[in-house]
C-alpha positions in Angstrom: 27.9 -6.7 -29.2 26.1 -6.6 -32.6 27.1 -3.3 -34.3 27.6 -2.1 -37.5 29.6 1.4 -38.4 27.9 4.8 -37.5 28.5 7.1 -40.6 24.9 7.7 -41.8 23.5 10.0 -44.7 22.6 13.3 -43.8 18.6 12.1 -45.2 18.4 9.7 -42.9 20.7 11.3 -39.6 18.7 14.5 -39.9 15.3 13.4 -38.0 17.0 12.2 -34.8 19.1 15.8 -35.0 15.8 17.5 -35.2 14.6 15.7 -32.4 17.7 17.2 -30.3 16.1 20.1 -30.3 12.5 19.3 -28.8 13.8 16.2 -26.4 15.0 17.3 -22.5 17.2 15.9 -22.5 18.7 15.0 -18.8 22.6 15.9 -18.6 24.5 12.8 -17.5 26.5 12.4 -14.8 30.7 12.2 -15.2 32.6 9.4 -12.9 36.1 10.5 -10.8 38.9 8.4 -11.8 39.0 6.1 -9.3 34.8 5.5 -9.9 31.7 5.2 -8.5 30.3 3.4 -5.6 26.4 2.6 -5.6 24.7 1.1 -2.5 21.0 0.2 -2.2 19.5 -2.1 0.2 19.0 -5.0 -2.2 20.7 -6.4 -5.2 20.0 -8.2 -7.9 22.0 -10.2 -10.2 20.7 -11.2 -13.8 19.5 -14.2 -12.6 17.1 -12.9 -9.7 20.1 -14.0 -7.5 21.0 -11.9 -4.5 24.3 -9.8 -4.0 25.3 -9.1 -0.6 26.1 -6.0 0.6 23.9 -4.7 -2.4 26.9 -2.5 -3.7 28.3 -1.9 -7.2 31.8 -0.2 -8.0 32.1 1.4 -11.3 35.1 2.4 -13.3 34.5 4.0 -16.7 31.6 2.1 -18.7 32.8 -0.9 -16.9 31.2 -2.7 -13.3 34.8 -3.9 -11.8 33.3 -5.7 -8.7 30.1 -5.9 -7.1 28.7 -7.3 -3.2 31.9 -8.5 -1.0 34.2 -8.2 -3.4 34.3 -4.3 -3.6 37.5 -2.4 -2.2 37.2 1.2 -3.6 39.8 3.3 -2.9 39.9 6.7 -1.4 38.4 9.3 -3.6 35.9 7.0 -5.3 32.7 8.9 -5.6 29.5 7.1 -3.3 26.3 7.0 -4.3 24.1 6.3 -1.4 20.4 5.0 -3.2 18.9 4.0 0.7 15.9 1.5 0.7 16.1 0.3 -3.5 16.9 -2.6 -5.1 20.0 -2.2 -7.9 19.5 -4.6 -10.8 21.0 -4.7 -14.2 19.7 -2.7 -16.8 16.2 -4.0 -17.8 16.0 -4.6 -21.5 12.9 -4.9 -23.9 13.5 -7.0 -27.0 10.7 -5.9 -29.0 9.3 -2.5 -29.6 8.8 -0.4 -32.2 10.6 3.1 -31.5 9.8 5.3 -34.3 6.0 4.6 -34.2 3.5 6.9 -33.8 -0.6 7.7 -33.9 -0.1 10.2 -36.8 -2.6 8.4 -40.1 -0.7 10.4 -42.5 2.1 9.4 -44.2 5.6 8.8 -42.2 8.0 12.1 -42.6 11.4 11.3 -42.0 11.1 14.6 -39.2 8.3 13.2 -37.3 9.4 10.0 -37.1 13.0 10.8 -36.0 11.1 13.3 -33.3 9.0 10.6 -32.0 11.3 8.1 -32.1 14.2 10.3 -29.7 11.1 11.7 -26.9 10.6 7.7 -26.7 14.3 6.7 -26.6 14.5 9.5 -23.6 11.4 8.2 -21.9 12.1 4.4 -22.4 15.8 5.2 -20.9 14.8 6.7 -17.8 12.3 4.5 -17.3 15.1 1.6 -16.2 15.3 0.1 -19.9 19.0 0.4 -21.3 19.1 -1.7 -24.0 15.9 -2.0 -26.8 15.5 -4.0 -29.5 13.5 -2.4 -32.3 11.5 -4.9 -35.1 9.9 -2.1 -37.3 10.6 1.1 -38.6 10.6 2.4 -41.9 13.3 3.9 -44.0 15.7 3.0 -41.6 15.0 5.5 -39.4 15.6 3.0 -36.5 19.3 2.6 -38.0 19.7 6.4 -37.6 18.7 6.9 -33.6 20.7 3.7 -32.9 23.7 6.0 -34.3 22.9 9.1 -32.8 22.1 7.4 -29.2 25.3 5.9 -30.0 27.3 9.1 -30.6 25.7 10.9 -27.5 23.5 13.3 -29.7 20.5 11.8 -28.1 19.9 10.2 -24.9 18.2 7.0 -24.9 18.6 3.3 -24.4 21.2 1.0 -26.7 19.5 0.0 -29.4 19.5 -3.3 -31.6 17.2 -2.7 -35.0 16.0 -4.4 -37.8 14.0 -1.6 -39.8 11.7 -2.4 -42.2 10.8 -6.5 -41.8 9.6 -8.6 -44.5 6.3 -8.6 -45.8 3.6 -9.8 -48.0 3.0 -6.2 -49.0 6.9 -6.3 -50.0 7.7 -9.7 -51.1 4.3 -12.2 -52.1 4.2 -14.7 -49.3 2.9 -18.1 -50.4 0.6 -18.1 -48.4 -0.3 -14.8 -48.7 -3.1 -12.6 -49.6 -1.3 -11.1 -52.4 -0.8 -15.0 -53.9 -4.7 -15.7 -52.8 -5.2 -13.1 -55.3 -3.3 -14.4 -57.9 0.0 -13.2 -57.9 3.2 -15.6 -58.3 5.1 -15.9 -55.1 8.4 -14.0 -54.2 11.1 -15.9 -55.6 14.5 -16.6 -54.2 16.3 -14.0 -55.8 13.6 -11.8 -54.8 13.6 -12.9 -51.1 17.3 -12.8 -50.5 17.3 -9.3 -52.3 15.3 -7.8 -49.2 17.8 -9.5 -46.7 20.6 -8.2 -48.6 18.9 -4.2 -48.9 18.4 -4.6 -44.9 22.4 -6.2 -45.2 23.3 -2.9 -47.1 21.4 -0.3 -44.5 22.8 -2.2 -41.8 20.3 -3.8 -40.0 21.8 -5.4 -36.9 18.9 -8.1 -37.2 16.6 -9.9 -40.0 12.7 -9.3 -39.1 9.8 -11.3 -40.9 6.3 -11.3 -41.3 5.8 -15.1 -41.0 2.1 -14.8 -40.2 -0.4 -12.1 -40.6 -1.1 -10.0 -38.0 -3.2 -10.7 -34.4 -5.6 -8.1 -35.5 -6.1 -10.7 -39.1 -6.3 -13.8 -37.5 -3.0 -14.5 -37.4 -2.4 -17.0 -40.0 0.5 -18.1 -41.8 1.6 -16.3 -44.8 5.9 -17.3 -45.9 6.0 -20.7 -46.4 8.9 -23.2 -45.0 11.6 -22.6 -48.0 10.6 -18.8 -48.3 11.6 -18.9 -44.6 14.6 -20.3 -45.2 15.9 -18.8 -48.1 15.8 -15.5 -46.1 17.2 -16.5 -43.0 20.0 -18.1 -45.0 20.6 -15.1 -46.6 20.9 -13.6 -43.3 23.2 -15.7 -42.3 25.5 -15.4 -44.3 26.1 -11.5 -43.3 25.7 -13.0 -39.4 22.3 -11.3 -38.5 20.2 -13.5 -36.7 16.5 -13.4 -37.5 13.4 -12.8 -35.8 9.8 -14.1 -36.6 7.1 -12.5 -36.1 4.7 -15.9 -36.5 1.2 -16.4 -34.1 -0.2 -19.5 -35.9 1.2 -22.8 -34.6 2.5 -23.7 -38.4 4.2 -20.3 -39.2 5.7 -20.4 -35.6 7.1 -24.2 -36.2 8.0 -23.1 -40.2 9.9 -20.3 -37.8 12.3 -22.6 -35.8 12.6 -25.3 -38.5 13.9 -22.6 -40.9 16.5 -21.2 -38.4 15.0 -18.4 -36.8 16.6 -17.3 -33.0 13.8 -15.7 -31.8 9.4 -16.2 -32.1 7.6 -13.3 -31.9 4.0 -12.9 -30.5 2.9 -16.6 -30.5 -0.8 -15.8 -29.5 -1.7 -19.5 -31.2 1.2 -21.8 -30.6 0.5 -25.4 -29.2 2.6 -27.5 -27.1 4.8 -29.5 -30.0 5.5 -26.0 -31.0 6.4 -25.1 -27.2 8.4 -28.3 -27.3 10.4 -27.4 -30.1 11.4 -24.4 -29.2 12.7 -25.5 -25.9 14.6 -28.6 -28.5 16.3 -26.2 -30.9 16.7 -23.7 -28.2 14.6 -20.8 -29.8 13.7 -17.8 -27.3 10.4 -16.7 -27.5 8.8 -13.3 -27.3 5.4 -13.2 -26.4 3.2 -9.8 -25.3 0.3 -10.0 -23.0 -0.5 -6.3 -22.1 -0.5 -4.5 -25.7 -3.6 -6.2 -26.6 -5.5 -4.5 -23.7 -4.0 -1.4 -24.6 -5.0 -1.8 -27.8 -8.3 -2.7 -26.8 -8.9 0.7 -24.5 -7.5 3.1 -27.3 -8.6 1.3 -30.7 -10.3 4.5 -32.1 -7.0 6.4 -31.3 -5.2 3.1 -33.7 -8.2 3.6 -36.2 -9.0 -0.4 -36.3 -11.8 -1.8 -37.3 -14.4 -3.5 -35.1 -13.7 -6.4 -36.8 -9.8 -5.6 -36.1 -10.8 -5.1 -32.3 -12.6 -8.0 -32.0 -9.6 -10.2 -33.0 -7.6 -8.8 -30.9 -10.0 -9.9 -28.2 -10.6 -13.1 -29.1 -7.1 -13.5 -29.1 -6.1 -12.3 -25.8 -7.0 -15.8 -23.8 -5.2 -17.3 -25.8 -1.9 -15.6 -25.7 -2.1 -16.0 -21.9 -2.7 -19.2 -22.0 0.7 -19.8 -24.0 2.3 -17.9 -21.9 1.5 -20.3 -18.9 2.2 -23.3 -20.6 5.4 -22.1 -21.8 7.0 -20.4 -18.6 5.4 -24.1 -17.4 7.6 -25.8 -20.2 10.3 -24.3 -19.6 10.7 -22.6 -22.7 13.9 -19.6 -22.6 10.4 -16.8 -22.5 12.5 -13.2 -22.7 10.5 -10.1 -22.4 9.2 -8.0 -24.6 6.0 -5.7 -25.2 5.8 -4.8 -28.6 5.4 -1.4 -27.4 4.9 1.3 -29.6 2.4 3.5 -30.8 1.3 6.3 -27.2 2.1 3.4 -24.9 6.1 3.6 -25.5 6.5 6.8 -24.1 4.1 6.7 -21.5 7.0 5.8 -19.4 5.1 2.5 -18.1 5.9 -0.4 -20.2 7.1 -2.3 -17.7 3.6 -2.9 -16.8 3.9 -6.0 -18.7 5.9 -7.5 -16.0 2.8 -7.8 -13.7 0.6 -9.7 -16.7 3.3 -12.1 -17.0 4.1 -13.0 -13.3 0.0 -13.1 -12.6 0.0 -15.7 -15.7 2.6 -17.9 -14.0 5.8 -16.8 -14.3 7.7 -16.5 -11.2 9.9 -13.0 -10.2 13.1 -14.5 -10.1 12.2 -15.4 -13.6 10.4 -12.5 -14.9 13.8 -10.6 -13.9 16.6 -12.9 -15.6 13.8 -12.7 -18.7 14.4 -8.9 -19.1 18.6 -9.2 -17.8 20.7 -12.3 -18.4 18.5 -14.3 -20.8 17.5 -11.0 -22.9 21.2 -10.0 -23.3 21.9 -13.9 -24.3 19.1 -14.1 -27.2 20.4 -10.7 -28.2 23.6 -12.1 -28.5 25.0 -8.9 -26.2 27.8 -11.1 -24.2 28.8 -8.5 -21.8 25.1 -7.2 -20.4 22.5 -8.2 -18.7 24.3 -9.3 -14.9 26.1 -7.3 -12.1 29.1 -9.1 -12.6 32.8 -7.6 -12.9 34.0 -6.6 -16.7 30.1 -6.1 -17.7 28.6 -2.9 -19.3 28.0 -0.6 -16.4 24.0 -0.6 -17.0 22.9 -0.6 -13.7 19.0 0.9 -12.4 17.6 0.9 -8.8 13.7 0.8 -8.5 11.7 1.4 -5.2 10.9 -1.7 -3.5 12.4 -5.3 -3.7 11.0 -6.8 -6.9 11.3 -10.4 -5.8 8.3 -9.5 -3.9 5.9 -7.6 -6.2 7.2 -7.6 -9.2 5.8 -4.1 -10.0 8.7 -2.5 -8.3 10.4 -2.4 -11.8 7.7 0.1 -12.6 9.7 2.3 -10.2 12.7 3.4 -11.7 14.4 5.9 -9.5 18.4 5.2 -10.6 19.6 4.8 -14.3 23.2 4.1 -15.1 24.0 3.2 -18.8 27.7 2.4 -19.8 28.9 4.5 -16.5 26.9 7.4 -17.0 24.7 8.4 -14.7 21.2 9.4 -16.5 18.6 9.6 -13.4 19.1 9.8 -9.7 16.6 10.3 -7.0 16.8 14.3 -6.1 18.1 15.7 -2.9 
């Protein structure tokens, strides 16, 4: 898995320590020796693939076998779940962890609190594993290290901090350069990559157009892109893009970039590429209605608002033609913000499967193919010698895929965080 070291100063550690304090956190659950044995009524594999009997034997962190396969011995301990489905772990490869409503200015406190209550909620919740593309002074970094250590509870986490922006590093084509100011150089560019490189970042995020709420429109041009994914490179962090406009989405993939972000505007040579070089793409289809009912709570603009809905058809409409395409779609909400830790992201399962994605798919987006694009080789699957992230949700997903709104199970490395009572 991607991972850098865990020491981390005191400055930054200190928020997530002070979120111990204000978190429940749920005590997990210790294995026997020998394991654990989980039995549902259905299971899942990674690929929306069935496993008969749906049972799961768990040594350590580690799944040893799974379905027909399973021979326990005496004194393993067994978990009886009754009429659930057990799937892999689900994982969400973009939110934004630390964010929060709060206008004043980030405190290092308040954004380590608010980034551990969602960590908890997002855990329990069925998703294990997070990717977070935003979060200032690296606070991101410092929860990934203290979920890591077992100080708090939440879901693995793969950051990237603070991404690239005009407002840090003058885009081309930028408002910054619209108002006169020289572009970022290369030394300037490949500076940022190596500060993230320094604060150990486990990926690269840019700012490749501006944002939905702006139109959307491309701001780093082609050989800004590439000078900063290069740079990346060359400490092996893969890159994500964060690019709506057809052009910054295609300047995106030529450049090098592993992952798309958003995509609200992309056409179908863009949709062609990606599916040519490979690229996975992340798009979002429920934030903007979230945003939408609780702008006031945001503090947007009207005019702000308004793009967002004129954007929404849109970003629907790529999502159709893409699951169409065949293009490798992985999930992800860009969650953040109130809607995080309400506990119901998984909500955005149900816009993507009514816009044409099928179950089977919508699963092995959020398993198999999420753990691939996040380069994590040993999650994502019920498979023996994988990470033993395993959930159970009410109801058999392949059916109505808002079952994985129903988390009742969660199991992250062989620990047991949430089990139905009684």
């Amino acid at each position: 898995m991607i991972r850098r070291g865990v020491a981390v100063s005191a400055r930054v550690l200190v928020p997530a320590l002070i979120a111990l304090g204000v978190v429940a956190c749920v005590a997990p659950e210790a294995e026997g020796p020998v394991g654990t044995v989980i039995t549902g009524a259905r299971a899942y594999d990674g690929f929306g693939q069935p496993l008969t009997p749906a049972v799961v034997h768990v040594v350590g962190d580690r799944i040893v076998a799974v379905g027909a396969d399973v021979d326990a011995p005496e004194g393993a301990i067994r978990i009886d779940l009754g009429d659930v489905t057990l799937l892999p772990g689900l994982i969400d490869a973009h939110v934004h962890i630390t964010n929060s409503f709060s206008g004043e200015p980030d405190r290092d406190a308040a954004t380590g609190i608010v980034g551990a209550s969602t960590a908890e909620t997002l855990l329990m919740s069925g998703f294990t594993t997070v990717r977070s593309l935003g979060s200032r002074n690296f606070e991101d970094v410092a929860l990934r290290d203290a979920i890591a250590a077992g100080t708090v509870p939440g879901p693995r986490l793969v950051v990237s901090s603070q991404g690239l922006t005009d407002g840090l590093a003058a885009a081309a084509d930028g408002d910054r350069v619209g108002e006169g100011e020289a572009p970022a150089t290369e030394e300037e560019i490949r500076a940022f990559v190596r500060r993230r490189v320094e604060g150990r970042v486990d990926w690269l995020k840019i700012f490749a157009s501006r944002s939905s709420r702006a139109g959307g429109t491309p701001t780093y041009s082609l050989q800004q892109l590439e000078w900063a994914i290069d740079e990346a490179n060359k400490a092996d962090i893969p890159t994500s893009v964060h690019a709506h406009a057809a052009e910054a989405a295609r300047r995106a993939i030529e450049a090098g970039a592993r992952t798309v972000e958003h995509g609200a505007l992309v056409d179908d040579s863009v949709l062609d590429l990606m599916v040519e070089r490979g690229t996975y793409f992340m798009p979002n289809l429920y934030l903007s209605e979230y945003y939408l009912e609780n702008g006031d709570r945001f503090g947007y603009t009207e005019e702000q608002l308004g793009w967002t809905a004129r954007l929404l058809p849109p970003r629907t409409e790529v999502f159709t033609r893409a699951a169409q395409k065949g293009v490798a779609i992985v999930f992800s909400t860009d969650a953040n913000s109130g809607w995080v830790w309400s506990g119901d992201t998984a909500i955005e399962f149900d816009r993507r499967v009514a816009a044409g994605q099928s179950t089977r798919d919508a699963i092995a987006s959020a398993t198999s193919r999420a753990a691939k694009a996040l380069l994590l080789a040993d999650l994502g699957n019920l498979y023996g010698g994988y990470v033993a992230d395993i959930i159970a949700v009410e109801g058999d997903p392949l059916q109505d895929i808002n079952a994985l709104r129903k988390a009742v199970f969660v199991m992250k490395n062989g620990t047991i965080y949430r089990r139905p009572e009684g």
